[in-house]
Gaussian input, Z-matrix of N, CA and C with variables (Angstrom, degrees):
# hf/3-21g

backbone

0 1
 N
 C     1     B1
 C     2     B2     1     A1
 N     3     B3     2     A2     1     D1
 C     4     B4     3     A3     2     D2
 C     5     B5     4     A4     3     D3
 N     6     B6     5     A5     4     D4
 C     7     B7     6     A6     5     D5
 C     8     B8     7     A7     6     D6
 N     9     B9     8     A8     7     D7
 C    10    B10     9     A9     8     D8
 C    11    B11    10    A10     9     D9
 N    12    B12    11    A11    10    D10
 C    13    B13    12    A12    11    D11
 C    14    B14    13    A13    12    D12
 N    15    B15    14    A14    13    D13
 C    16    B16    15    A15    14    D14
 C    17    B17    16    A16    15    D15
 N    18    B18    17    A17    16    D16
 C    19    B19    18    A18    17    D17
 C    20    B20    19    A19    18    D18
 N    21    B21    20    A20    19    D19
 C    22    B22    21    A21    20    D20
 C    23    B23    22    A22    21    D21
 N    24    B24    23    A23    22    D22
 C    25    B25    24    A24    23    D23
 C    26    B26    25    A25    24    D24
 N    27    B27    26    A26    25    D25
 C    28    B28    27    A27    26    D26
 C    29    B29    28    A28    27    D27
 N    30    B30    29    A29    28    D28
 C    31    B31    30    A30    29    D29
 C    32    B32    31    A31    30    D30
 N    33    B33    32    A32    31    D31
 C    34    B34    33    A33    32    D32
 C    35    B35    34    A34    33    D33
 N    36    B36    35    A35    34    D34
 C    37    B37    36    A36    35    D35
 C    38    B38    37    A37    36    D36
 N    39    B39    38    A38    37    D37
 C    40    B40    39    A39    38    D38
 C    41    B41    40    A40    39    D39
 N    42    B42    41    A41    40    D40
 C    43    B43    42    A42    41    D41
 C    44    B44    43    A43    42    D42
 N    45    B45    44    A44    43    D43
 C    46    B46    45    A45    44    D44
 C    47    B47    46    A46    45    D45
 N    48    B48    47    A47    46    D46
 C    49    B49    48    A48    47    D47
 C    50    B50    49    A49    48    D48
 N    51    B51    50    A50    49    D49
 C    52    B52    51    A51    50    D50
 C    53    B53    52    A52    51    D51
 N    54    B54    53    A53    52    D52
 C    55    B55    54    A54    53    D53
 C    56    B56    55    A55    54    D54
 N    57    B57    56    A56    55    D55
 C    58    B58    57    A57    56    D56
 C    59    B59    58    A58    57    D57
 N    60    B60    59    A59    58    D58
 C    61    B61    60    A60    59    D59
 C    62    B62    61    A61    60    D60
 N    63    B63    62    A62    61    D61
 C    64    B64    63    A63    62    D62
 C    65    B65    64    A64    63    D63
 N    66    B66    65    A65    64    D64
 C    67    B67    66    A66    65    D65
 C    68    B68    67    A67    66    D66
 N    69    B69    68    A68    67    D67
 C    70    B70    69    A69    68    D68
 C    71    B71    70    A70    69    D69
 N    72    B72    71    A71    70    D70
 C    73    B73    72    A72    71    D71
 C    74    B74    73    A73    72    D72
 N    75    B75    74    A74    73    D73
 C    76    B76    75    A75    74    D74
 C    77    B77    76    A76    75    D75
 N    78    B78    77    A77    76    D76
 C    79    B79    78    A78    77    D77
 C    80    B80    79    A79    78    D78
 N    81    B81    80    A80    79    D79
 C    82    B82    81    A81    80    D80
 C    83    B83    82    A82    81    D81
 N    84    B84    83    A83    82    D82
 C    85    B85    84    A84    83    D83
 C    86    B86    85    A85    84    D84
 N    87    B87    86    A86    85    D85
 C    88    B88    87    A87    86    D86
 C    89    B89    88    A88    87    D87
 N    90    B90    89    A89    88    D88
 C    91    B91    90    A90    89    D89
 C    92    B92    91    A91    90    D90
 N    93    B93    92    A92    91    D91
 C    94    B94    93    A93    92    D92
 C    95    B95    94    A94    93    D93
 N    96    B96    95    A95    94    D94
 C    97    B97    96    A96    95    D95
 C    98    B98    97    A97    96    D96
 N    99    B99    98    A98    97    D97
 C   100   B100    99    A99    98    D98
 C   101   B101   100   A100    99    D99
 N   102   B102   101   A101   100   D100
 C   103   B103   102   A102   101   D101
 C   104   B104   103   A103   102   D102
 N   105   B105   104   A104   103   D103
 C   106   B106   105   A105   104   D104
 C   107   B107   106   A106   105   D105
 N   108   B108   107   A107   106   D106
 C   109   B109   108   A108   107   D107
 C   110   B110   109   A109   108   D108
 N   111   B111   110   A110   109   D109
 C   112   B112   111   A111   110   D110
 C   113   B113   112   A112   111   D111
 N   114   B114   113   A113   112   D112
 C   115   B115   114   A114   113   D113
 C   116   B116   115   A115   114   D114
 N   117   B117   116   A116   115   D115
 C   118   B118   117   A117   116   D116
 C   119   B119   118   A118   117   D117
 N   120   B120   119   A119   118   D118
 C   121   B121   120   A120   119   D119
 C   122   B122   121   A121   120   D120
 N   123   B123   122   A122   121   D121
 C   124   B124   123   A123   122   D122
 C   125   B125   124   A124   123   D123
 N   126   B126   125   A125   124   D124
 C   127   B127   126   A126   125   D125
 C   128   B128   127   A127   126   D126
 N   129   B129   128   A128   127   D127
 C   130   B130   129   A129   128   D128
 C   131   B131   130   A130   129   D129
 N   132   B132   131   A131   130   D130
 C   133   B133   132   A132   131   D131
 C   134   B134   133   A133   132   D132
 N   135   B135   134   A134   133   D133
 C   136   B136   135   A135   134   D134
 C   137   B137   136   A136   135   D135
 N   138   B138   137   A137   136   D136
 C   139   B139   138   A138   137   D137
 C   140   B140   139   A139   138   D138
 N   141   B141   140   A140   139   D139
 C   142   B142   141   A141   140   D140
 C   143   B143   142   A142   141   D141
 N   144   B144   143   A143   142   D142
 C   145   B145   144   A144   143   D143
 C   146   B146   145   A145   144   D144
 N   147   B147   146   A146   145   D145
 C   148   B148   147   A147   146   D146
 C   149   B149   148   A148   147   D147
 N   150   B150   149   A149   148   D148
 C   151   B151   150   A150   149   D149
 C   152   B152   151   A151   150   D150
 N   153   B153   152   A152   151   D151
 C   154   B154   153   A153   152   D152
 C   155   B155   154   A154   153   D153
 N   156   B156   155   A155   154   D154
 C   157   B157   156   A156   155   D155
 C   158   B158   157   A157   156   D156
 N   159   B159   158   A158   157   D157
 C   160   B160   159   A159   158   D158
 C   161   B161   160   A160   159   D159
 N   162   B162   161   A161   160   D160
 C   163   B163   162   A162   161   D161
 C   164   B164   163   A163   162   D162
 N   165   B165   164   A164   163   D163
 C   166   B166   165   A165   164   D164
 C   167   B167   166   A166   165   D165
 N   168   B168   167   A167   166   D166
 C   169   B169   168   A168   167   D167
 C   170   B170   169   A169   168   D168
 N   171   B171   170   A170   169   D169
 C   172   B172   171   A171   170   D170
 C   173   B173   172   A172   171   D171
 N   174   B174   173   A173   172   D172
 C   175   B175   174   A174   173   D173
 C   176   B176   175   A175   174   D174
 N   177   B177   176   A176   175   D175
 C   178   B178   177   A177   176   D176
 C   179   B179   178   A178   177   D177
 N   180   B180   179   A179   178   D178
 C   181   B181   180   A180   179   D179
 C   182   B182   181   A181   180   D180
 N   183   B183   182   A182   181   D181
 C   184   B184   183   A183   182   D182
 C   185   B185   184   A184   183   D183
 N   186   B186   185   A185   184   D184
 C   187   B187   186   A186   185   D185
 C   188   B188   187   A187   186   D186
 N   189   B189   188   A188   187   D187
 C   190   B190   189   A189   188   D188
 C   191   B191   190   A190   189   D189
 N   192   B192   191   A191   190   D190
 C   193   B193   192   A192   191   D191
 C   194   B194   193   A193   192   D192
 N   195   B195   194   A194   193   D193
 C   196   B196   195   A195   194   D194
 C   197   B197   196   A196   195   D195
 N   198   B198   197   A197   196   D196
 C   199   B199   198   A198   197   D197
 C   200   B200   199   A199   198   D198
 N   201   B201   200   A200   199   D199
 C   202   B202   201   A201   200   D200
 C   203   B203   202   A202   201   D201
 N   204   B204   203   A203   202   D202
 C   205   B205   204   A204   203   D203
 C   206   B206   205   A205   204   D204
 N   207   B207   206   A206   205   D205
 C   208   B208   207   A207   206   D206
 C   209   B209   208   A208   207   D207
 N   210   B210   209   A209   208   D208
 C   211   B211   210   A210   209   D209
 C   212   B212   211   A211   210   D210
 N   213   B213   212   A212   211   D211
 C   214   B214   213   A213   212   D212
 C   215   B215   214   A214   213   D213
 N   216   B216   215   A215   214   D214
 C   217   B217   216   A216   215   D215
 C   218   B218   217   A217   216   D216
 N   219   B219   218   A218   217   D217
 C   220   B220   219   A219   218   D218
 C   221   B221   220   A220   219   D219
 N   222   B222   221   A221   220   D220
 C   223   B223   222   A222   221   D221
 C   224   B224   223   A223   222   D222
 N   225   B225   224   A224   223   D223
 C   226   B226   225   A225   224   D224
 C   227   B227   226   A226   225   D225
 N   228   B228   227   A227   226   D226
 C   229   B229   228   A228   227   D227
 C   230   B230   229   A229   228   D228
 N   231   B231   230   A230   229   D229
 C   232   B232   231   A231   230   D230
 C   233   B233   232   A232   231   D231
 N   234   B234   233   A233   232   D232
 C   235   B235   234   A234   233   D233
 C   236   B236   235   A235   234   D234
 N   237   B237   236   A236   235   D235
 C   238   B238   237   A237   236   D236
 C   239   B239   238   A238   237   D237
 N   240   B240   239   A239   238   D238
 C   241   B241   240   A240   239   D239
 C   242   B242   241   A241   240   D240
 N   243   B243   242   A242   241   D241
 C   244   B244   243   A243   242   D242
 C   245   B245   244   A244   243   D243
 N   246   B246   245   A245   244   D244
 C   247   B247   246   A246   245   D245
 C   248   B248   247   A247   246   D246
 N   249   B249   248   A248   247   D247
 C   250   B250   249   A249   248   D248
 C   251   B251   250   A250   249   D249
 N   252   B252   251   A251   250   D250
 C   253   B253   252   A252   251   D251
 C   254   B254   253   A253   252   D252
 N   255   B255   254   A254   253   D253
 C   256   B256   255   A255   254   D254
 C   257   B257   256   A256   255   D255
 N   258   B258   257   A257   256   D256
 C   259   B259   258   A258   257   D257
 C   260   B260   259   A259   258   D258
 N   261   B261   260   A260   259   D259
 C   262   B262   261   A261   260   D260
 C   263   B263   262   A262   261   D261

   B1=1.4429
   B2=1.5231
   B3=1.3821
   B4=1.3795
   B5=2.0569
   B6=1.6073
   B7=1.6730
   B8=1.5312
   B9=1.2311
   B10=1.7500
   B11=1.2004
   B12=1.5193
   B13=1.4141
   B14=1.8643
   B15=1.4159
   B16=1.8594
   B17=1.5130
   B18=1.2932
   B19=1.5294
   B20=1.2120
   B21=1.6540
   B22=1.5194
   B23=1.7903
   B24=1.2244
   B25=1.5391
   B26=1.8965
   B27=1.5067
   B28=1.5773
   B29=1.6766
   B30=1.5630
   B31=1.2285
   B32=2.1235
   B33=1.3038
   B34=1.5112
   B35=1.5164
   B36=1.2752
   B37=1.3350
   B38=1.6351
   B39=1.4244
   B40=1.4609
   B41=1.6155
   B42=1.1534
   B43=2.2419
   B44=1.1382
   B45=1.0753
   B46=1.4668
   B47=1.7781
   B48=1.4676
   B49=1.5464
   B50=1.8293
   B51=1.4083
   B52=1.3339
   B53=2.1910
   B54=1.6220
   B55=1.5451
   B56=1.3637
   B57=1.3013
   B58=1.3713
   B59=1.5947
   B60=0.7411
   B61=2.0610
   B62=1.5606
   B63=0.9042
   B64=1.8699
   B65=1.2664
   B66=1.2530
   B67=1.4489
   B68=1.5322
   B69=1.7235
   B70=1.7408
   B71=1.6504
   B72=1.5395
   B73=1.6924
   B74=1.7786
   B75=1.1152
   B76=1.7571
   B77=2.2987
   B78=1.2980
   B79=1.3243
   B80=1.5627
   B81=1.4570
   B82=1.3253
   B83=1.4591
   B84=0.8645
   B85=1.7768
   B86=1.3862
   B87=1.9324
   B88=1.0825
   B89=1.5466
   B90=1.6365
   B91=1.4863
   B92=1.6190
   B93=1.7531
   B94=1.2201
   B95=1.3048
   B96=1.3638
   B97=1.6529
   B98=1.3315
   B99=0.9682
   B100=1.7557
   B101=1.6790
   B102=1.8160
   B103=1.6596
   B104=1.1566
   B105=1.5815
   B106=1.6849
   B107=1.2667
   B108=1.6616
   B109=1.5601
   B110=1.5034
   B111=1.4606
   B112=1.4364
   B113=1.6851
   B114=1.0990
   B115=1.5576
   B116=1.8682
   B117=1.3538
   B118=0.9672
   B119=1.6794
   B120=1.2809
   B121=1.7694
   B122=0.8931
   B123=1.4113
   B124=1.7026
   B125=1.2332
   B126=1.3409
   B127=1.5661
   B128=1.6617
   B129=1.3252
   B130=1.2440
   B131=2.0262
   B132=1.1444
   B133=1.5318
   B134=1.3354
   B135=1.2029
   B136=1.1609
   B137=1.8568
   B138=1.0582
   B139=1.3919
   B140=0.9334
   B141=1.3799
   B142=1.6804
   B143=1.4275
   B144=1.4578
   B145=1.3677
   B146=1.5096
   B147=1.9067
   B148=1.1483
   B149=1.7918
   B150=0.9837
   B151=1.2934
   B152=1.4136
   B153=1.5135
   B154=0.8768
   B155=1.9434
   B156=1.4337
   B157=1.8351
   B158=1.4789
   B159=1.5868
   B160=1.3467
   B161=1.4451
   B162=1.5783
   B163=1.6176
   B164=1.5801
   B165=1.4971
   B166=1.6850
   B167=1.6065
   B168=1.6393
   B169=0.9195
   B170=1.4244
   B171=1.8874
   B172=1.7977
   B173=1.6458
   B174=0.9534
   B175=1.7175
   B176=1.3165
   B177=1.5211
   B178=1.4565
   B179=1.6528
   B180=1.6149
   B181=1.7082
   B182=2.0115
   B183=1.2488
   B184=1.5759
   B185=1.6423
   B186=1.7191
   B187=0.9805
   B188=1.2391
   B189=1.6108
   B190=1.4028
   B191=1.3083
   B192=1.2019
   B193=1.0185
   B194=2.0480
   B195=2.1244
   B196=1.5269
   B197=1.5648
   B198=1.2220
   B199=1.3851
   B200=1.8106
   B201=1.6146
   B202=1.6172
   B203=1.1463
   B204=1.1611
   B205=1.6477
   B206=1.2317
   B207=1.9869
   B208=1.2260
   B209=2.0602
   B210=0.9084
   B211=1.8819
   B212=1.6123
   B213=1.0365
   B214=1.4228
   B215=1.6854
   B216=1.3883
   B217=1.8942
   B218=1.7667
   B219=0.9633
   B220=1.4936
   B221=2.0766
   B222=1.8047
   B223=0.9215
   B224=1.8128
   B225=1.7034
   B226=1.0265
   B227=1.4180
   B228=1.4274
   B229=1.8332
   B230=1.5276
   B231=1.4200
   B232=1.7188
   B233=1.1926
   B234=1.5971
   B235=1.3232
   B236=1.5897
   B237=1.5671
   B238=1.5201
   B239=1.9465
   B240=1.3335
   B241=0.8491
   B242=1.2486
   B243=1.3208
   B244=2.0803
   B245=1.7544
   B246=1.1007
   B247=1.2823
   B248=1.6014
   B249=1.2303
   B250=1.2055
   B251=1.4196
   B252=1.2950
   B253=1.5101
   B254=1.3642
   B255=1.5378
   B256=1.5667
   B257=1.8297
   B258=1.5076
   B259=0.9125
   B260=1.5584
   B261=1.9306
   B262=1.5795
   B263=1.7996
   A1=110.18
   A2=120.68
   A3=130.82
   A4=99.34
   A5=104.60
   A6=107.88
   A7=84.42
   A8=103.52
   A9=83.95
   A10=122.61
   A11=114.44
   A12=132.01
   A13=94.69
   A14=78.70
   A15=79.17
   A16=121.67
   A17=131.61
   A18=109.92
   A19=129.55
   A20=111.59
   A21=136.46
   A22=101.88
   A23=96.72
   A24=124.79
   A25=108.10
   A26=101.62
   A27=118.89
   A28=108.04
   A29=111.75
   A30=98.48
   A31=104.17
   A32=88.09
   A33=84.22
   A34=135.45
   A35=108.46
   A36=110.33
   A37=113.29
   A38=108.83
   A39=116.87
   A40=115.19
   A41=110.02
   A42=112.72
   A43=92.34
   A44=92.68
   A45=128.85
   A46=105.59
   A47=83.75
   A48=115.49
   A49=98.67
   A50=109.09
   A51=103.36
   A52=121.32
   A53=89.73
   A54=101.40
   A55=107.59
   A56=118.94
   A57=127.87
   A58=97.40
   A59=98.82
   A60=110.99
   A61=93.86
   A62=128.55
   A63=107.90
   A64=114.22
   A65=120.06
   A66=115.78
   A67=137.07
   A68=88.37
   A69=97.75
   A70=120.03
   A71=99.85
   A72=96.03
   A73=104.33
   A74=91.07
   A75=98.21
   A76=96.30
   A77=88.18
   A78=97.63
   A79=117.97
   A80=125.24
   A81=149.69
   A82=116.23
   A83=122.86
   A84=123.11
   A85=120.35
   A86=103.81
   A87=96.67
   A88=144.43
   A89=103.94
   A90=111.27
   A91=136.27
   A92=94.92
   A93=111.43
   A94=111.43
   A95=133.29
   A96=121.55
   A97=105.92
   A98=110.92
   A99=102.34
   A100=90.72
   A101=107.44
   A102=108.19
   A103=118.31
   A104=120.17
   A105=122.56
   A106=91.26
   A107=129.76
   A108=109.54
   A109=110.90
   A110=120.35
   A111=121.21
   A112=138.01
   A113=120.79
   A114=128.53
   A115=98.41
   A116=118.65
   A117=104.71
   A118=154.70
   A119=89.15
   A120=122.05
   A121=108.22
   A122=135.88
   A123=124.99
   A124=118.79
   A125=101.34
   A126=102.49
   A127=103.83
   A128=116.74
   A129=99.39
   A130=106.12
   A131=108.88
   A132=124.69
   A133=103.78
   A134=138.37
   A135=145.15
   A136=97.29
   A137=127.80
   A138=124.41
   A139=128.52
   A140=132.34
   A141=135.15
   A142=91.87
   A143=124.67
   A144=125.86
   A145=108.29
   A146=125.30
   A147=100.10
   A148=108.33
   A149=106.78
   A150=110.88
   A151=108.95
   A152=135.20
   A153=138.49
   A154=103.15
   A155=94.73
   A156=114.88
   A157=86.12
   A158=115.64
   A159=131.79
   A160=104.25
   A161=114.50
   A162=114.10
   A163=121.03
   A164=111.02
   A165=93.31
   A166=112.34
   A167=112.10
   A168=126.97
   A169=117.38
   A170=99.85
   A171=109.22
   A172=99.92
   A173=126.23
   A174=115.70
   A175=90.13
   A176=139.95
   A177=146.68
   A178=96.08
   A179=101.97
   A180=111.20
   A181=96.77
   A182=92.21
   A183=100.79
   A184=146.96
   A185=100.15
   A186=116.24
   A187=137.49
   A188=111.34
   A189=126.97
   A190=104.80
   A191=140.28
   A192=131.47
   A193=96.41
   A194=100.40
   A195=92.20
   A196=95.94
   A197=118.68
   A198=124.44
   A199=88.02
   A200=108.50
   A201=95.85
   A202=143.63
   A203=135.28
   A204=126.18
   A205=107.32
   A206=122.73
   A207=122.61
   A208=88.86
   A209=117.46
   A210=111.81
   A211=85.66
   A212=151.35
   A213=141.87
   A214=109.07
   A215=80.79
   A216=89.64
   A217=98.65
   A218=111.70
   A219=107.49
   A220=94.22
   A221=103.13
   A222=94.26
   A223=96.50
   A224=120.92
   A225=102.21
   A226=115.82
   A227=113.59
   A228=110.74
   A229=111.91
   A230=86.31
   A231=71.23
   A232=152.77
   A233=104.98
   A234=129.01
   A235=128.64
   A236=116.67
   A237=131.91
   A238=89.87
   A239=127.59
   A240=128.53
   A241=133.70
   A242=92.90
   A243=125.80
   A244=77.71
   A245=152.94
   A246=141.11
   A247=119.07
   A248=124.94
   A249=126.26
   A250=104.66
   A251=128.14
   A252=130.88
   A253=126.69
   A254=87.94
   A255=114.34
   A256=109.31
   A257=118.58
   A258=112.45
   A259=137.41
   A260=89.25
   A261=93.91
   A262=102.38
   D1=-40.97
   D2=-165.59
   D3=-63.66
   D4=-28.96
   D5=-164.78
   D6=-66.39
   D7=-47.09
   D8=-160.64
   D9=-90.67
   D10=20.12
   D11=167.16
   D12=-73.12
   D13=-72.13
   D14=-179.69
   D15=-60.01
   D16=-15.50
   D17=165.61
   D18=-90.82
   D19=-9.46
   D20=148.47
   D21=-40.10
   D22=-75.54
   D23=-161.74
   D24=-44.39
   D25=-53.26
   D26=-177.77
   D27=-67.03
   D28=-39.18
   D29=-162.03
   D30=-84.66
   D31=-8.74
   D32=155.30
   D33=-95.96
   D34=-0.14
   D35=170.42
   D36=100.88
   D37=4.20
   D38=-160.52
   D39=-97.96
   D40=148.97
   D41=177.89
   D42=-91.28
   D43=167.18
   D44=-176.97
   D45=-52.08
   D46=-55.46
   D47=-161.62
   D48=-73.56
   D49=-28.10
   D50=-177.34
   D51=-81.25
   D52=-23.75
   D53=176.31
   D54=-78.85
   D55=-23.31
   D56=-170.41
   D57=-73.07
   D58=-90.56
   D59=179.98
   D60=-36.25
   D61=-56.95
   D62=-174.05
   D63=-75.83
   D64=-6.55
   D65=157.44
   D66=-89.98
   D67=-7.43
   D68=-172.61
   D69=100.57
   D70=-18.17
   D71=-169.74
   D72=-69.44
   D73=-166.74
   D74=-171.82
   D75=-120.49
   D76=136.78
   D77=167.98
   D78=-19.31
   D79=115.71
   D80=-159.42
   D81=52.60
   D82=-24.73
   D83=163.43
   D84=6.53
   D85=-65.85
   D86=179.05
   D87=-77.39
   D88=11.56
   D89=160.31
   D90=-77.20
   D91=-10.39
   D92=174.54
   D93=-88.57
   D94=0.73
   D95=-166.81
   D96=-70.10
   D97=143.34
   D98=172.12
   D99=-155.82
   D100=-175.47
   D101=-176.12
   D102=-60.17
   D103=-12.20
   D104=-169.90
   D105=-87.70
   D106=-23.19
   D107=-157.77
   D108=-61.12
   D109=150.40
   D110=165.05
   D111=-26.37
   D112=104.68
   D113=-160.09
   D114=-34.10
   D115=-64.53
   D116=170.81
   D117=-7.11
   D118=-50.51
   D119=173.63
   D120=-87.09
   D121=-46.07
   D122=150.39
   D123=-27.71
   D124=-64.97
   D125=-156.28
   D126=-66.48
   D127=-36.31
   D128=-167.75
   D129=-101.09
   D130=38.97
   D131=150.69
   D132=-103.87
   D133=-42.17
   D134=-155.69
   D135=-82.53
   D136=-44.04
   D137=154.86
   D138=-70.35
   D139=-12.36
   D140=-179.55
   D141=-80.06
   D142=-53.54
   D143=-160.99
   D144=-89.01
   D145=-15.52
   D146=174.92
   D147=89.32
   D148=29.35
   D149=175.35
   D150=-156.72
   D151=-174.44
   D152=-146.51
   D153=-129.57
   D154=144.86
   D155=-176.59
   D156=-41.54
   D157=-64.06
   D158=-156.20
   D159=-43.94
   D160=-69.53
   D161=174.40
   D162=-54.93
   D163=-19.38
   D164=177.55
   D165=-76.32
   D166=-39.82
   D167=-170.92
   D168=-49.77
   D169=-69.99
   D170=175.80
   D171=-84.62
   D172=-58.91
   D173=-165.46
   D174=131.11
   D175=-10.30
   D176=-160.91
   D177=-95.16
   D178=135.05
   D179=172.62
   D180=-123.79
   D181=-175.17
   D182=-178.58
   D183=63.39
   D184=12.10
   D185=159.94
   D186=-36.13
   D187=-44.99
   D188=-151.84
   D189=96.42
   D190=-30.13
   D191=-153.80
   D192=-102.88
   D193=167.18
   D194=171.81
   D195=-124.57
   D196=-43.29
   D197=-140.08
   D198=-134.20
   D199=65.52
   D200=167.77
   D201=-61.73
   D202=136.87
   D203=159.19
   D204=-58.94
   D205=159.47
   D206=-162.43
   D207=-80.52
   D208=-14.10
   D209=-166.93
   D210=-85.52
   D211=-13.18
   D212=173.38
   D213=-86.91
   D214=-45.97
   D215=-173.08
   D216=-66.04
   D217=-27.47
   D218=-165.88
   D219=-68.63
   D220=-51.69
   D221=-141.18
   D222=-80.61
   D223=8.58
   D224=175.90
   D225=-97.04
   D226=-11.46
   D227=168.74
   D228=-135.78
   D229=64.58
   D230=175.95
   D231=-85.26
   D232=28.05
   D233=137.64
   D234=-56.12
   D235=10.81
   D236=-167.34
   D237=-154.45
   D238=20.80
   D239=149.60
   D240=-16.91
   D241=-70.81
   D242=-161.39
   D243=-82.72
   D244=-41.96
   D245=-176.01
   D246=-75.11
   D247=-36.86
   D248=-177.57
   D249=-88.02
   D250=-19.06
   D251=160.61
   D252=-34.20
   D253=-48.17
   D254=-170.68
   D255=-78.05
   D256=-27.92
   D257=-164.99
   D258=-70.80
   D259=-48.06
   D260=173.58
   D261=-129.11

């Protein structure tokens, strides 16, 4: 999850330090995000960058969908089950 934080992050031109503070996190934070991190912090990466819970979570685009619930997300890979469980 964290790779595609950062190729999100690079291809906009943005630091570390700069996504962090406009998101609220606290200095290095955002190296820790991963699928367990708090739904919250998803969601609002997932609007900073303009993309979707779904793609940070699996790495998967083209659903149709932007902004899944975890009972959708579950039921579209649920081979990432045990991960989206954890999320929200």
């Amino acid at each position: 999850m964290y790779e595609r934080i950062e190729k999100l992050r690079k291809n906009k031109g943005l630091t570390v330090r700069k996504v962090e503070e406009d998101n609220g996190f606290s200095n290095g934070s955002l190296k820790k995000i991963s699928p367990k991190t708090e739904c919250g912090r998803i969601l609002s990466l997932s609007k900073y960058f303009g993309v979707s819970m779904e793609y940070l979570i699996t790495g998967q685009t083209g659903s149709g969908t932007s902004l899944t619930t975890k009972k959708s997300l579950t039921g579209l890979y649920p081979r990432k089950a045990h991960i989206v469980k954890n999320v929200c």
